[in-house]
GUFILUM-843856 format. One record per residue (C-alpha): residue number from 1; x, y, z. Coordinates in pm, 1 decimal, always signed. Example, Ala and Ser with C-alpha at 12.3 -4.5 7.8 and 13.67 -1.06 7.14 Angstrom:
R    i      east     north        up
R    1   +1230.0    -450.0    +780.0
R    2   +1367.0    -106.0    +714.0
***
This chain:
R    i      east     north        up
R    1   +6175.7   +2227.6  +14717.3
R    2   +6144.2   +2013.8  +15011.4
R    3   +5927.2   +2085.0  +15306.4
R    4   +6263.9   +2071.3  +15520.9
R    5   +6424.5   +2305.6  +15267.9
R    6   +6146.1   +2543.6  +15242.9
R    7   +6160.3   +2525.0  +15648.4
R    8   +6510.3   +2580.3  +15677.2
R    9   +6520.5   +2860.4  +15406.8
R   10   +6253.5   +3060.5  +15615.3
R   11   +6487.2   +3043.5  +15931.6
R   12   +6769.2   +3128.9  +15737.6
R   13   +6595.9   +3435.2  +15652.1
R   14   +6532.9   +3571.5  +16008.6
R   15   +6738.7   +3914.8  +16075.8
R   16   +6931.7   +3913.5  +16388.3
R   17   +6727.6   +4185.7  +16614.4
R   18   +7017.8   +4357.0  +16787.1
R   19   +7201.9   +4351.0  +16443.1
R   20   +6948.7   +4328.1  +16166.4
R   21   +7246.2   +4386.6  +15882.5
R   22   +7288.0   +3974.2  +15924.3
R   23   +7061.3   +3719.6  +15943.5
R   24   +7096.3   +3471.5  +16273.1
R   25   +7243.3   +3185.0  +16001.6
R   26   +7496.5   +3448.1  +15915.2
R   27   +7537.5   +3510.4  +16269.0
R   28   +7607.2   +3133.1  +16338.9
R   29   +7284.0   +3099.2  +16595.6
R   30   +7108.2   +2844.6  +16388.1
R   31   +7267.6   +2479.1  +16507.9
R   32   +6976.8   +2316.0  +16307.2
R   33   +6647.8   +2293.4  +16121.5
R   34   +6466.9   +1960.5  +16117.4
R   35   +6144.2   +1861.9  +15974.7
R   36   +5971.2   +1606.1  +16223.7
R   37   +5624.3   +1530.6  +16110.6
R   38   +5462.1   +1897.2  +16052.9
R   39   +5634.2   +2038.5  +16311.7
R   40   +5936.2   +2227.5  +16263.3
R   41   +6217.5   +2173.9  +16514.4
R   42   +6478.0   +2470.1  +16520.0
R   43   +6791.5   +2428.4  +16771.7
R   44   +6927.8   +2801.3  +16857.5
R   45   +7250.2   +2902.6  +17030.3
R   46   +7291.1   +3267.5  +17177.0
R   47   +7543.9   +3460.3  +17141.0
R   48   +7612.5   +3443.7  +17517.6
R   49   +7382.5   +3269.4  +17794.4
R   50   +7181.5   +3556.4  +17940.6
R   51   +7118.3   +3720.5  +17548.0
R   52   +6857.7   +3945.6  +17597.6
R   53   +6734.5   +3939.0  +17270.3
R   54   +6679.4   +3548.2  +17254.1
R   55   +6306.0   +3592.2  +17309.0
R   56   +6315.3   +3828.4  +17005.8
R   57   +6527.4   +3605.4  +16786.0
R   58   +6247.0   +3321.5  +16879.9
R   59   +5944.9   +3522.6  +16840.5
R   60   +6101.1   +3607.0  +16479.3
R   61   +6159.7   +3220.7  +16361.2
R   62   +5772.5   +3114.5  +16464.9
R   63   +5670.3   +3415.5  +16261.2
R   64   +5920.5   +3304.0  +15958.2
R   65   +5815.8   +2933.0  +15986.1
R   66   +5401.9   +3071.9  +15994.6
R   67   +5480.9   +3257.2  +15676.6
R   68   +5607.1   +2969.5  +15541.4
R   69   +5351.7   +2760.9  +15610.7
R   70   +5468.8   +2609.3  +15922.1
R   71   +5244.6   +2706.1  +16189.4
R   72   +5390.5   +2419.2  +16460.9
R   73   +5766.2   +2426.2  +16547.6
R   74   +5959.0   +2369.6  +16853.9
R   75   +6314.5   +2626.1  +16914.2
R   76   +6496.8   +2453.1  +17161.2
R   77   +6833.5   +2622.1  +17325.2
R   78   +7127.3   +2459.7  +17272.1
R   79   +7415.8   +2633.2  +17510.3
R   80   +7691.0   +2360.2  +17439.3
R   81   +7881.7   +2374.4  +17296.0
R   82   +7923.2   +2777.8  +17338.2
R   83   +7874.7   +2970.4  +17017.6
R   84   +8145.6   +3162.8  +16935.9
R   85   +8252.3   +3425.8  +16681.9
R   86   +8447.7   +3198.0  +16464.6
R   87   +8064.7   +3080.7  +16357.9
R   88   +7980.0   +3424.4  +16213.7
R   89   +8003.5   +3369.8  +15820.1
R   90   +8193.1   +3545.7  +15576.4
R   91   +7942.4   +3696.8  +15418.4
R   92   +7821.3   +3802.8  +15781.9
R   93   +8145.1   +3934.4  +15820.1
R   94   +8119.2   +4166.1  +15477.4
R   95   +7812.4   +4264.1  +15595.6
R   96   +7907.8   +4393.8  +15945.8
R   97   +8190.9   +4561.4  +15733.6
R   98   +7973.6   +4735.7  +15529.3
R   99   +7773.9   +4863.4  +15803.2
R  100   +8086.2   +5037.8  +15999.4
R  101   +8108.6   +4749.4  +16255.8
R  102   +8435.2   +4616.1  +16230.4
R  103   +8368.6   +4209.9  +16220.4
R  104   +8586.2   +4011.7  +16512.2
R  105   +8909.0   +3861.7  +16503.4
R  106   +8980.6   +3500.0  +16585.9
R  107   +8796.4   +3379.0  +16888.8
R  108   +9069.2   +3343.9  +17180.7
R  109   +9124.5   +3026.8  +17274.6
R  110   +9191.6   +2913.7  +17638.3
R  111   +9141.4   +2595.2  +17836.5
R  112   +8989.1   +2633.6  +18191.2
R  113   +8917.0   +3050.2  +18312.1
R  114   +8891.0   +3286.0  +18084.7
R  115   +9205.7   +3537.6  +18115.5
R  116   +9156.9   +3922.2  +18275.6
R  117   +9361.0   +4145.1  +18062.2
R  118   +9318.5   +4500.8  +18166.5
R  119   +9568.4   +4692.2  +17946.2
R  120   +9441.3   +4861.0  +17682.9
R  121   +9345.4   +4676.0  +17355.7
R  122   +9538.4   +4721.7  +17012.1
R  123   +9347.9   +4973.2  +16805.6
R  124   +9062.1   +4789.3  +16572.0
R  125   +9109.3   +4931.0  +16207.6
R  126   +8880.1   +5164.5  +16073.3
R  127   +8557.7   +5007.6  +15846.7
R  128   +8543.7   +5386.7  +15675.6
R  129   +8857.8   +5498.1  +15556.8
R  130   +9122.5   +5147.3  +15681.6
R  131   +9308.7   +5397.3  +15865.3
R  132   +9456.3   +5154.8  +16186.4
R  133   +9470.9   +5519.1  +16386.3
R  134   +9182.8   +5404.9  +16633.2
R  135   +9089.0   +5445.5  +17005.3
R  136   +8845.2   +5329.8  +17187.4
R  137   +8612.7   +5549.0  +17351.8
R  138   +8378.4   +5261.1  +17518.6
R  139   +8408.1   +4900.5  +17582.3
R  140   +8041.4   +4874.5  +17538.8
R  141   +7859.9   +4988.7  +17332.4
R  142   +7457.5   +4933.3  +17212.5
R  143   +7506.7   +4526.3  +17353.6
R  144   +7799.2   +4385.5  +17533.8
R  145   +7898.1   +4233.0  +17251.7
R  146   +8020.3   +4533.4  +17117.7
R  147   +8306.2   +4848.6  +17159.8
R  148   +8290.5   +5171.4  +17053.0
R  149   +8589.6   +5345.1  +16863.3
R  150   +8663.2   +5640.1  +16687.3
R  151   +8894.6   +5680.4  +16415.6
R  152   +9165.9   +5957.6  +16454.5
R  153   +9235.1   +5940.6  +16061.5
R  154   +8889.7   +6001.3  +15945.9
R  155   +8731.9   +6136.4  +16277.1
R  156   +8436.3   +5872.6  +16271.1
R  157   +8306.4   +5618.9  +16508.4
R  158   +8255.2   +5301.5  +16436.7
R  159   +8129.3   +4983.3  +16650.0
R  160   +8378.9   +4671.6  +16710.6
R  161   +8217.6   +4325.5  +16787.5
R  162   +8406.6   +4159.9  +17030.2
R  163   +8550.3   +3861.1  +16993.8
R  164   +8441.6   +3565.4  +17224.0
***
């Protein structure tokens, strides 16, 4: 295996912090992995600008990279263009599924602001039992990035992660 490859698999690895059932590749953070010399270059896109787990998620790849025997690397932020949850695998997406966090929809898409819709959502479909009988009892819920709903089939709750 390559030194690029071997780099590349050991960021691939890294578990999202604020959702550790997916990896950040899985997520769609990793832009790319790049081999210059023996340093490893890693570009990284949050989920949203002011992520607070970004320090986490880079703290975690320089540990990976060590562990792989790449002690010298450079994470650089790249915030254009936005990530968005169209990026977040399918295999990501099973895995949210599997966890009782209902995987987003297609991202919206909009040219100049971003729309304020304040009537209530259409219910997200229960991950437990598939039941579509949901309500939300929280836009937020442990990050912005996701709801909290409750199934009135099964009784459950369940997290949704938004789609942006």
């Amino acid at each position: 295996m390559t030194g690029v490859a071997r780099a590349r698999q050991a960021v691939e690895s890294v578990l999202d912090p604020e959702l550790p059932v997916v990896t950040l590749a899985e997520l769609g953070v990793i832009r790319g992995v790049e081999l210059n010399g023996d340093r490893v270059e890693v570009a990284l896109t949050p989920t949203y600008t002011g992520c607070p787990a970004l320090a986490q998620m880079r703290a975690d790849i320089q540990a990976a990279l060590a562990r792989a025997g790449f002690p010298r690397c450079e994470i650089t932020t790249v915030l254009a263009p936005a990530w968005t949850t169209d990026w977040i695998s399918e295999s990501g997406r099973r895995k949210l599924a599997d966890h009782a966090i209902t995987p987003p929809g297609p991202a919206p898409r909009h040219q100049g602001p971003v729309p304020l819709t304040l009537a209530p959502r259409p219910p997200e479909t229960c991950p437990r039992c598939g039941s579509g009988g949901t309500v939300e009892l929280s836009r937020f819920s442990g990050t912005a990035c996701r709801s909290l709903h409750s199934c009135t089939a099964c009784g459950e709750p369940f997290e949704h992660m938004k789609a942006i």
